[in-house]
C-alpha positions in Angstrom: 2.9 18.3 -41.5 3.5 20.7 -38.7 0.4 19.1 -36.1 1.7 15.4 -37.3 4.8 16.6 -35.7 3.6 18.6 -32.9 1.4 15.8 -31.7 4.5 13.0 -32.6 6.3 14.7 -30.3 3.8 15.4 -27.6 2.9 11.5 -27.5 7.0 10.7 -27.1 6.9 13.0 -23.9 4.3 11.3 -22.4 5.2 8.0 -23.2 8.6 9.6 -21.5 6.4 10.7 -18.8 4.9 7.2 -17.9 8.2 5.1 -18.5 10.4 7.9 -16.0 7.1 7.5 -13.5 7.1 3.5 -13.6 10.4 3.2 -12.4 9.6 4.2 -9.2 7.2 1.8 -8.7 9.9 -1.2 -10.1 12.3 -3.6 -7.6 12.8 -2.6 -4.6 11.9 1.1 -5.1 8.9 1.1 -2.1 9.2 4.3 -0.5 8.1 4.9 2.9 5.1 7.0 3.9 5.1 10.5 3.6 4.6 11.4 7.5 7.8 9.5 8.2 9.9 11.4 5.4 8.6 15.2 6.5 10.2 15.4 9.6 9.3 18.8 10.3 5.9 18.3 9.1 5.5 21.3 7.1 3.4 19.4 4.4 6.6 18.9 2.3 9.2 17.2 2.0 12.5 18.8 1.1 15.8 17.0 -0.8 16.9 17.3 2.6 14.9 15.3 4.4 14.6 13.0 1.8 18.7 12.4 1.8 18.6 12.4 5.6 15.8 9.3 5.6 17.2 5.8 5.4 14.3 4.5 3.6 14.2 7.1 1.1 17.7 6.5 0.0 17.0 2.6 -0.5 13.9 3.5 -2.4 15.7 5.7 -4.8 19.1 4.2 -5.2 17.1 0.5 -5.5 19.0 -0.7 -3.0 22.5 0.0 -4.6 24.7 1.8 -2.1 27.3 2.0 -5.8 24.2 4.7 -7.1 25.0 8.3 -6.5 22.4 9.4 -3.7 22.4 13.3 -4.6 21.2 12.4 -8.3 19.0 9.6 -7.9 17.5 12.2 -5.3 17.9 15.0 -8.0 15.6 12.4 -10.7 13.1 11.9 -8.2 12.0 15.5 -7.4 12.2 15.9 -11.0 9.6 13.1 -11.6 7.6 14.8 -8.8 7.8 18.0 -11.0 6.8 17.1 -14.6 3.3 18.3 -13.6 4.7 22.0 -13.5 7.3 22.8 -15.4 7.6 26.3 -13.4 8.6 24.5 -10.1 12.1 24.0 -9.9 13.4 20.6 -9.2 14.8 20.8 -6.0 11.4 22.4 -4.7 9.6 20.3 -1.9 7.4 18.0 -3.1 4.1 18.4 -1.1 1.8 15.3 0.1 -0.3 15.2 -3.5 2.7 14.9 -5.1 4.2 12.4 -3.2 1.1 10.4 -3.5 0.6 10.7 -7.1 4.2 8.9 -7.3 3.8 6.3 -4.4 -0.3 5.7 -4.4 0.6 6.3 -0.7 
């Protein structure tokens, strides 16, 4: 009974996983390369740089000024993060992790 339930529950978290990841790649949610976003081009980009880029806040608003920009910001590092649970959203997402989100 417990494995039915431990591997229930791991299949909900990455059907969780995959439905959280497509909506970045629904509507109107194109995000611009990663060179344009990492301004200081560290090899990451920080939620700074992200808020200060135009095209990044279209992407992750979907082109609804109405959408709060600090947490639509906010879910998209955490996307970027499910891989390691030890990285703290707000880290920098580096250029793999941008790509596995964008295919960029």
């Amino acid at each position: 009974m417990k494995n039915t339930l431990i591997t229930v529950s791991s299949l909900a978290l990455l059907l969780g996983a995959g439905v959280a990841l497509a909506q970045w790649n629904k509507g109107d949610g194109n995000l611009p390369p990663f060179e344009e976003v990492d301004t200081n081009q560290d090899g990451m980009v920080s939620m700074e740089e992200a808020k200060a880029h135009p095209g990044m806040v279209t992407a992750v608003t979907k082109g609804n000024t109405e959408n709060n920009v600090e947490e639509s910001i906010k879910s998209f590092f955490s996307v970027a993060h499910q891989q390691n649970k030890d990285k703290p959203y707000d880290s920098p997402i580096t250029k793999e992790e941008w790509q596995s989100l964008t295919a960029k």
